[in-house]
N, C-alpha and C positions, 0 to 999 in steps of 0.2 A: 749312580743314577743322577745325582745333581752336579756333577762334573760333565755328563750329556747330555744335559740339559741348555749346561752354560755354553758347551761347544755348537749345540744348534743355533743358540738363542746369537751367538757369536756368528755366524754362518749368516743368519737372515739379514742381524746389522751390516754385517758388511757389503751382503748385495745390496741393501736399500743406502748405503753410504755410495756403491758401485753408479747404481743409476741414477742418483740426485748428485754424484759429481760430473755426469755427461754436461758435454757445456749444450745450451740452446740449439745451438744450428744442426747437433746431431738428433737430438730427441725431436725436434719438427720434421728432421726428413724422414725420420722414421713412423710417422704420423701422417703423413706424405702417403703414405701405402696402403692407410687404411679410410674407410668411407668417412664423411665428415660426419655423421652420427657418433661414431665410433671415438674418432678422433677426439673430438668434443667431450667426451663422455671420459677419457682418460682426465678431465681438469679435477675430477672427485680425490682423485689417489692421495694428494697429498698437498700441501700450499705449497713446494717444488715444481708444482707440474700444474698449477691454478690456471697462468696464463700462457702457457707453453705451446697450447695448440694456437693461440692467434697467429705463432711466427708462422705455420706453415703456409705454402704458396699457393695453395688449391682451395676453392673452397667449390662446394655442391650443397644446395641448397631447395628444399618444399614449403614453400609457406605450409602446406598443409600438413606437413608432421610440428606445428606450432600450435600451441592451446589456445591460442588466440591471433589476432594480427597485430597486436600493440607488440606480443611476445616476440615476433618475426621481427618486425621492426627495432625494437629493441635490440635484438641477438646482433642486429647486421650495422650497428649505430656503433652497440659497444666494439664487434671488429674495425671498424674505419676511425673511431677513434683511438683504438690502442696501436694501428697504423700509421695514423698522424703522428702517434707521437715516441715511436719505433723506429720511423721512415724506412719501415717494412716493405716491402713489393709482392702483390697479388699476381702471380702467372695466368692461373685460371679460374674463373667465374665461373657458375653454372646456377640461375634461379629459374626456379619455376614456381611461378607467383596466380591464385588465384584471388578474382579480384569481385566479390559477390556484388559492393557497394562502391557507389561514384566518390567517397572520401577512402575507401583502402587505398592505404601507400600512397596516398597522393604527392606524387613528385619525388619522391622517395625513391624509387629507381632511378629515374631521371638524375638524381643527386649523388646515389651510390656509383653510376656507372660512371659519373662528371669525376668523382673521385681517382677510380681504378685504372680511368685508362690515361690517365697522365703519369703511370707508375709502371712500367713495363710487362703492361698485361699483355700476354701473346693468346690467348683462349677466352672466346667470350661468347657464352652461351644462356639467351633472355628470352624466357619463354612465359609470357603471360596469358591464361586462360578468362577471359571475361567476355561480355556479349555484349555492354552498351559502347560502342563506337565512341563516346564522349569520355571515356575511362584508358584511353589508350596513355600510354606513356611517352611521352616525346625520349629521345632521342637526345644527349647534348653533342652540343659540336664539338666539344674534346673528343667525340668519340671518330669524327671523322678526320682527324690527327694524329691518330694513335702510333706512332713512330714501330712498335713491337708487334702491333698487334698480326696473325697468318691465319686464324682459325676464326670466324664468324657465325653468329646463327641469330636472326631473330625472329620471333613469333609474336605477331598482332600488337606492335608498337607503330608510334607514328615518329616518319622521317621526316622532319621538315626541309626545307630551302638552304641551301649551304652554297655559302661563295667559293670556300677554299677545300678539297679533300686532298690528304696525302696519307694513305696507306701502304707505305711500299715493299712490306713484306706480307702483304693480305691474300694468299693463295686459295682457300676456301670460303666462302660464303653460301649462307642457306638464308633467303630472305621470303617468310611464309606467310599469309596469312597479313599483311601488313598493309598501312595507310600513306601516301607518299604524300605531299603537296602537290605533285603533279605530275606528268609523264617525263617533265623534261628532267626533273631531281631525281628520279630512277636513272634513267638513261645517263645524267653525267655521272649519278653514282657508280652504274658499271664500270664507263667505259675509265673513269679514273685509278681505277686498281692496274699498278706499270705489272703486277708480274700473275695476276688473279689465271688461275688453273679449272677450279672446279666450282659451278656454279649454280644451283637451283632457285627456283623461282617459285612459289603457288600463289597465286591470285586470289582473289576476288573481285566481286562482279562493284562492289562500292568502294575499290582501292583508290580512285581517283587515275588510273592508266586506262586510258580505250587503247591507246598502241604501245605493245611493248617492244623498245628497241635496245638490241642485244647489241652494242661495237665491241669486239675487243679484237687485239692483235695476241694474246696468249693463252687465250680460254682454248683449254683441251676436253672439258667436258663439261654438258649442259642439260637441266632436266627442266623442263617448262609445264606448267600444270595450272587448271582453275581449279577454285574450291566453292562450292554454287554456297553453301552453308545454308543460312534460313532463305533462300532464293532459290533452295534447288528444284523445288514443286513447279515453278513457272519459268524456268530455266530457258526454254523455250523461246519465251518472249524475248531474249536478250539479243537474239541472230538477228534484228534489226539495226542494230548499234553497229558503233563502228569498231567494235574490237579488234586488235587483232597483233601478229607478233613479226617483228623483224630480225633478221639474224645474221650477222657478217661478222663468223670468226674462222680464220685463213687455217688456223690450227688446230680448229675443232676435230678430234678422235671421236665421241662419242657424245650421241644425241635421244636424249627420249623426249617424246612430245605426249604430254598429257589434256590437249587444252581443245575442248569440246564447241565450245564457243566462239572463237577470234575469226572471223570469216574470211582475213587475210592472213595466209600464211608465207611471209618471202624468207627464201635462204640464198643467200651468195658467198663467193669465196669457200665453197665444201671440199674443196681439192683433199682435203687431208682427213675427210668424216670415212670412219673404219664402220660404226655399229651404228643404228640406227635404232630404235622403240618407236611406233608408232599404237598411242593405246587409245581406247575409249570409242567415240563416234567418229571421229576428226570430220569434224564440218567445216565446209566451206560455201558460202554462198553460192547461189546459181550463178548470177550475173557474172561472175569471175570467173568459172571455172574453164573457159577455155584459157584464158592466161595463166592468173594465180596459180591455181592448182596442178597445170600442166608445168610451168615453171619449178613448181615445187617439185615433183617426183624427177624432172632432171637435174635438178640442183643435187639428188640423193643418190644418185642413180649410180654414183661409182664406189658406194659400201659395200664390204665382204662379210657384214653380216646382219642379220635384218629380223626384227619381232614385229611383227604387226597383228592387227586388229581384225577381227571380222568384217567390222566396218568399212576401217582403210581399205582393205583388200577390195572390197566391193566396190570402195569408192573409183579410187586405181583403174579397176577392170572393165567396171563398166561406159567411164566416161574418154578413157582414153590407149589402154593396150586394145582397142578395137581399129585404132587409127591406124595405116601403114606407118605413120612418122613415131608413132608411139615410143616411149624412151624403153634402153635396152638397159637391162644389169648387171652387163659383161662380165663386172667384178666379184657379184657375188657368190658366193660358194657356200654358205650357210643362213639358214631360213627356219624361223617358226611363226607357227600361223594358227589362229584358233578360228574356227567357222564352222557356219550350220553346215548341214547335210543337203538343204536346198540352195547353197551357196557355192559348191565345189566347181562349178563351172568356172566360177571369178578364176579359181587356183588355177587353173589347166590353163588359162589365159596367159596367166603369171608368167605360170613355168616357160612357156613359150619367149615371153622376153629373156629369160634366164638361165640362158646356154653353158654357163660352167657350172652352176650348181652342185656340190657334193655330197650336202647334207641337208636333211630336212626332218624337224618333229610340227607334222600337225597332228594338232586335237580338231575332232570333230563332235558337235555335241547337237542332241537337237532336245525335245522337252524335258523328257526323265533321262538321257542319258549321254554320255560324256566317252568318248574314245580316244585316247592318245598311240597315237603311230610314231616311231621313229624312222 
């Protein structure tokens, strides 16, 4: 009995001898695979493995699974310091920071991210939830330098004014919810990404942009969208403004328009748009719509696939496939459409520009009830 005792007791040493002889770079990539809670939580096992999760290259992060915000702040202080002095490199970020009071984190992102992305972060994703506009986080200009960085996303930070961007392998970006300095610091921000692909956009009505203008030569896909937030009750009142969106990209595939409000909509160079989204009201002022608006559905007009809006469609139908010049959809061969039941007239209009047509799902819905047709 005490001879297998000793042979067990011999068996666990030597697996705990097994994995505290793994050298660093193997035990963080295997750390690597698991959530950062998780990963974290492995520092308890033993003072072999205390500081082992710093090395890994990921990190995801909740201020709100922290007892506190001094705790947050802490946790993310002691990684960037045992970074400095590891000259470890951070691949991917992911915070999502809730910010109740005008001193949480103050500048504290701002300083984390001035860190990370002089370190070949290629994934960086900043999402801060807060409601006073004066609590926003700037932005450091390392961050518009980031030589690694391809993958972007930021949520309700402020961008300020940059003389110099160079991001030239930044192929995604998601810019939501955010504060620019001004329309023209959006605009060079787009159009300076040499190889950017895929791009969405959500507004607000206090971003500081009345015209959003979209240049690029390699954008292949675009989602544009307002987010009314505590504005959206009087939402109404903003079709006076001069909002509105611009768009010239030569290799655009794929296009959803979410944006309720911009009273001008131009698109040029669509040669290469395959699928189109059209959701929500799509408003366009009056005074425009024999130009703007008729510009617009020709710019679109040579998509082979198309979701639109009860709205859209009405808009569409009744202000201009009434016209003999009315634009044709020669291309299109797939269609969804959701519209009332005292609406179907717009559709039969439609169809009528839309001679090759193959496939079609409309839903038709009016107060209590909902029908979808393929």
């Amino acid at each position: 009995m005490e001879e297998s005792v000793k042979r067990c007791r011999g068996f666990s040493d030597a697996r705990e001898d097994l994995i505290s002889k793994l050298p660093d770079a193997l035990i963080s990539q295997v750390l690597f695979y698991l959530p950062t809670k998780e990963a974290v939580s492995t520092s308890v096992l033993s003072s072999r493995w205390k500081s082992v999760w710093l090395l890994i290259p990921e990190l995801d992060l909740n201020s709100s699974a922290f007892p506190s915000n001094n705790a947050f702040v802490g946790f993310i202080d002691k990684f960037i310091d045992f970074s400095k002095i590891e000259n470890s490199c951070l691949h991917k970020l992911k915070l999502s920071i809730r910010k109740e009071h005008e001193n949480d984190n103050k500048s504290c992102v701002t300083r984390w991210i001035g860190f990370v992305a002089t370190h070949k972060l290629k994934h960086l994703d900043v999402e801060c939830l807060l409601w006073k506009k004066k609590c926003l986080e700037v932005m450091p200009l390392t961050l518009y330098i980031t030589q690694t960085l391809f993958y972007l996303r930021l949520h309700r930070v402020l961008l300020g004014n940059v003389e110099s961007i160079s991001l030239p392998c930044l192929k995604t970006m998601h810019l939501e919810q955010n504060v620019y300095a001004n329309e023209t610091c959006l605009e060079f921000f787009i159009s300076s990404c040499p190889v950017l692909e895929d791009l969405s956009i959500v507004r607000k009505v206090d971003d500081n942009v009345k015209v959003l203008r979209v240049l690029s030569q390699t954008l292949t896909s675009l989602f544009v969208a307002f987010d009314y937030g505590e504005h959206r009750r009087g939402f109404h009142g903003y079709y006076s403004l001069d909002f509105g969106v611009l768009i010239d990209a030569p290799r655009l595939k794929y296009l959803k328009i979410g944006d309720d409000i911009s009273r001008s909509k131009i698109v040029s160079n669509m040669d290469s748009l395959a699928k189109i989204e059209i959701v929500g009201l799509f408003y366009i002022e009056r005074a425009f719509h024999n130009k703007v608006a008729r510009n617009f559905f020709i710019g679109i007009s040579r998509v082979r696939d198309m979701i639109i809006s009860d709205r859209a469609m009405w808009f569409m139908s009744f202000y201009f496939l009434r016209e003999e010049s009315s634009p044709q959809f020669c291309n299109l061969s797939s269609l969804e459409v959701k519209i009332s039941w005292s609406r179907g007239i717009n559709l039969l209009m439609f169809l009528d520009n839309s001679p090759n047509l193959k496939s079609m799902v409309l839903v038709i819905y009016c107060k209590n009830l909902e029908v979808k047709l393929n």
